[in-house]
Residue, then its C-alpha position, 0 to 999 in steps of 0.5 A: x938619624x933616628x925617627x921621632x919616637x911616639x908616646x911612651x914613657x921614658x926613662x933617664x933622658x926625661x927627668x922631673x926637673x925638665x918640662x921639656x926636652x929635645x934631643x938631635x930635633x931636625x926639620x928640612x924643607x926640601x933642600x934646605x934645614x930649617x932645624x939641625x940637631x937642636x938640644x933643648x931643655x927647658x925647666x918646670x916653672x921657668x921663663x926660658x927665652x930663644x933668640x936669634x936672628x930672623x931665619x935662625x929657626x925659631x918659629x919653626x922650633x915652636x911650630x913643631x913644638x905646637x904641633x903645627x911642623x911635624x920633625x924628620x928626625x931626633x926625639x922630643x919629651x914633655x914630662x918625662x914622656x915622649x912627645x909628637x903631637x899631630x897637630x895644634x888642636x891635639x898640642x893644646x889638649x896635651x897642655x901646650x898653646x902657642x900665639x903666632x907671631x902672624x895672627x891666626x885668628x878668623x877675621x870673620x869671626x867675633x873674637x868670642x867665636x875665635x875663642x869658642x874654636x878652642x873651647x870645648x866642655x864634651x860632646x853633651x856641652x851645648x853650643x850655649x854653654x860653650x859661648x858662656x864659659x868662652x866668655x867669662x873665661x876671656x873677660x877673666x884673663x882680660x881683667x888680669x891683664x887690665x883691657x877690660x874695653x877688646x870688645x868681644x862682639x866684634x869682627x876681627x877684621x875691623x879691630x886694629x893689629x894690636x888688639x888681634x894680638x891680645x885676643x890671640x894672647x887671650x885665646x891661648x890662655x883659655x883653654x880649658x885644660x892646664x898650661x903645662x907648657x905656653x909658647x909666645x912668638x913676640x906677644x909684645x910687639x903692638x902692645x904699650x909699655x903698660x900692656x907689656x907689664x900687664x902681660x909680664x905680671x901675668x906670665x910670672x904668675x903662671x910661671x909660679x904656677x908650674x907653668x914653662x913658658x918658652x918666649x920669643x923676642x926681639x926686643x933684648x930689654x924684655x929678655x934681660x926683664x922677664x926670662x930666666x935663661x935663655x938659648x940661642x939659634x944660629x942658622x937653624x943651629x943650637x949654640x948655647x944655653x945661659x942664665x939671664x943674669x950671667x950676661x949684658x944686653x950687648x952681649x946677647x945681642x952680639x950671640x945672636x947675631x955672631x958678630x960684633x955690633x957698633x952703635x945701635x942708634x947712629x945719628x950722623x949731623x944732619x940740618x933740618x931743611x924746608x917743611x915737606x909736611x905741614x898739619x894744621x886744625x887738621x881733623x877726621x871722621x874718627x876725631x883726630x886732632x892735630x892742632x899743628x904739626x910740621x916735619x922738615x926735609x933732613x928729620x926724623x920725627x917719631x909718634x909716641x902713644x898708648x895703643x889706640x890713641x889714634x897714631x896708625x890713623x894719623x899716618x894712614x890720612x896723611x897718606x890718603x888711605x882714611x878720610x880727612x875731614x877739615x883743616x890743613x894738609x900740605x905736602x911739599x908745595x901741595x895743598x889739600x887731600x890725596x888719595x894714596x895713588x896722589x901721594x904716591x906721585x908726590x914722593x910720600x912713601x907707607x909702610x903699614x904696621x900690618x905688612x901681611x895684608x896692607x904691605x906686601x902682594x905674598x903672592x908675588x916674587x921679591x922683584x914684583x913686589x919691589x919694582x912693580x909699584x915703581x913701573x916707570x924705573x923700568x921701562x918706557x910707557x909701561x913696558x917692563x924690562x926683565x934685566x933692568x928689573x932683576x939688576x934693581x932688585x938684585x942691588x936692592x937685596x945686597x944693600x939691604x942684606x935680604x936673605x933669600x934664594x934670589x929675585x924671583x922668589x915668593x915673598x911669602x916664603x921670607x922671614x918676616x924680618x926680610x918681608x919688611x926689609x923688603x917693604x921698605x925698599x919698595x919706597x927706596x926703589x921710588x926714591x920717596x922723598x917723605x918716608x911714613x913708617x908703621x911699627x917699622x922694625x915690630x918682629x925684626x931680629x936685633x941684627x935687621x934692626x941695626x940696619x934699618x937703623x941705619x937706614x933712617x939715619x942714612x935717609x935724613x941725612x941725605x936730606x930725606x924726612x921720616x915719620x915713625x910710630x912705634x912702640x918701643x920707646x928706646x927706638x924713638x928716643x934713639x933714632x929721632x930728632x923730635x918726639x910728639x905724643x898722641x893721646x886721645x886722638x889728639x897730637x901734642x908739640x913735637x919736642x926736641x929727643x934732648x929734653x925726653x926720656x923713658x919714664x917722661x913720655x910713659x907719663x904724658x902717654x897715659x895722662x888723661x886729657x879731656x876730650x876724645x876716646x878711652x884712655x891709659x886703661x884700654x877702654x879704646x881697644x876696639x876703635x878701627x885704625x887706632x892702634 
């Protein structure tokens, strides 16, 4: 197979229509190809959308598009000429930006010292003016998309995930020169239904700019909403190219995954049970209010709300990891506070939003990770037995169809969808008997989806109770038998799923209320935890 070409001009294959174009692009990691023979193109001024299943290549498509993967073979074009960029510093100068799927953002650093990394007016531009210009650029693009409250003085380790991930938006669109070519690895994923149309209104202009915009995303909805046509990766292969408008949203999905799929939301009969949680006056430090609140054996109950209005703390004191201030907690027959490891006794199981720092060990194998927190399933007085731990993860595994090389491989080398596929079986492994999931499907292909879909359903149905935040409405509106509706730090009545819809619960989520923090328009952005 013929090298990558370097930088010159090209003839026939590079025409003025394409922005972009691959030819025969392959990438391998030791034995194994991430990317074969992939044939891309991508228009000027269009909103091309890559599906496909976790680990069918699309981040490392994009990182090789942004300079991050260098290709072993095949030859890439950007405006008629050739393109190899060495690195992603060296991509943005050329008019190519990505925002990564995992944050890249310093967490030390302010988000206008993360910002001022990509600025950079020549070597006579002083320190001072560089700051200057970061910052009008970022309150610029923050005012296009209505979150003038992301406090930019702020470490980026004390903002919530859902804020890193509109800082890292903004950075890619700052940059001084112009985007020929924007690159977004599920941008949508911690933002609210109002943030998500900011953002799309904001691409659209780009696009009518001139601006190409490759975009990835799970969620099947933004695809049909946003793209113009889209391409599919299967097993790091290309399989086809279409127009949006030519296909239903059953049909993607089924291309993406190369199979058919049966009910997206099952819900088996099921009879709500005892209380196993129970909420009442409860509040803390960071004014959360939870006035009353009761989750039954055999429920699934999803928390609903804006970006900031107090959901992932709301999980985050019930489970022990923030502080609780007065009221009522009851879990099971328990009364009172527990710290994390207490709950972890009690049955009660997490699953952060932020997997890649509260959720997994990435230094550590699959079956460290899924068995370790568990350590009286395998052995007597702490002892560990090599072959009940590996015949534990192996069963883990198959059931929950992580794609790996086996037990012992790092964690870290996963795609992101089976890093939580193996979050998840951590608590499945302790047999929890109250399930606390955080964004639990947030970056997961539609085929992972469908089986933690059914997963939940499959855990209230033995009798289990699962508390859900999440974002994407359509998901809670499936999967639960009752919705409740934070906002402003305060948790409204949980009400049956039969007497919600969409736009509903869009409305009561942006109502403002008196009392409490910030509101629809953002202005709460940068409290700690309040995603």
């Amino acid at each position: 197979m013929a090298e990558v070409a370097g930088s010159d001009q090209v003839g026939a294959l590079g025409t003025s229509a394409e922005r972009l174009a691959l030819r025969r692009l392959g990438v391998r990691f030791g034995s194994t190809t991430a990317l074969d023979a992939i044939d891309l193109s991508v228009k000027a001024g269009e909103i091309h959308a890559i599906v496909g299943e976790n680990g069918a290549g699309k981040s490392t498509l994009m990182k090789v598009l942004s300079g991050a993967v260098q290709p072993d073979c095949g030859t890439l074009y950007l405006d008629g000429q050739r393109y190899r960029p060495f690195s992603p510093r060296d991509a943005r100068r050329r008019g190519v930006s990505m925002i990564y799927q995992e944050l890249s953002l310093l967490p030390h650093l302010t988000a206008e010292e993360n910002l001022l990394l990509d600025i950079n007016e020549g070597p006579d531009a002083g320190f001072f003016l560089r700051r200057r210009r970061a910052r009008r650029l970022a309150e610029g693009v923050l005012e296009q998309l209505n979150l003038r409250g992301i406090p930019l003085d702020e470490p980026v380790r004390n903002l919530p995930v859902a804020s890193r991930q509109i800082i890292e938006i903004v950075r890619a669109l700052v940059v001084p020169s112009k985007n020929q070519l924007l690159i977004l690895d599920e941008p949508t994923s911690s933002l609210s239904r109002q943030e998500v149309m900011n953002l799309f209104r904001l691409l659209n202009r780009l696009k009518h700019q001139g601006c190409s915009i490759l975009y990835i995303s799970h969620f099947l909805e933004e695809i049909m909403e946003l793209a113009d046509r889209f391409s599919v990766l299967r097993n790091g292969r290309w399989v086809g190219t279409h127009e949006v408008s030519s296909v239903s949203p059953l049909a993607l999905a089924q291309m993406m995954t190369g199979c058919e799929l049966g009910e997206l939301y099952p819900r088996s009969k099921r009879t709500a049970g005892p209380p196993i949680l129970e909420l009442k006056n409860f509040t803390t430090p960071g004014q959360l209010r939870v006035p009353h609140f009761e989750l039954r054996r055999g429920e699934v109950v999803g928390i609903a709300g804006l970006m900031g209005s107090g959901r992932t703390e709301l999980l985050r004191a019930i489970f022990g990891l923030d502080a609780f201030k007065g009221g009522l907690i009851r879990v099971g027959s328990s009364l009172g506070r527990g710290s994390p490891a207490r709950r972890w006794r009690q049955g009660v199981g997490f699953v952060s939003e932020d997997r890649r720092h509260e959720g997994l060990s990435l230094n550590l194998s699959i079956a460290d990770n899924l068995t370790l927190p568990s350590p009286e399933t395998l052995g007597p007085w702490g002892w560990i037995n090599p072959r009940r731990q590996q015949r534990q993860t192996e069963a883990w595994i198959e059931r929950l169809s992580i794609r790996c090389k086996g037990s012992l491989q790092n964690v870290t080398e996963l795609s992101g969808g089976n890093q939580q596929k193996v979050a998840l079986a951590r608590l499945l492994n302790k047999n929890c008997d109250l399930f606390l999931l955080d964004e639990p499907t947030r970056g997961i292909d539609i085929g992972a989806k469908a089986q933690i879909y059914e997963l939940i359903n499959q855990l209230a149905g033995e009798g289990k109770a699962v508390l859900i935040v999440s974002s994407y409405l359509p998901e809670l509106l499936g999967l639960c038998d009752r919705i409740a509706v934070m906002r402003r730090k305060k948790l409204g009545p949980a009400r049956p799923v039969k007497e919600l819809n969409e736009n509903h619960l869009t409305v009561e989520m942006a109502t403002v209320c008196e009392g409490g923090d910030g509101g629809a328009d953002g202005t709460d952005l940068g409290k700690k935890n309040g995603a």
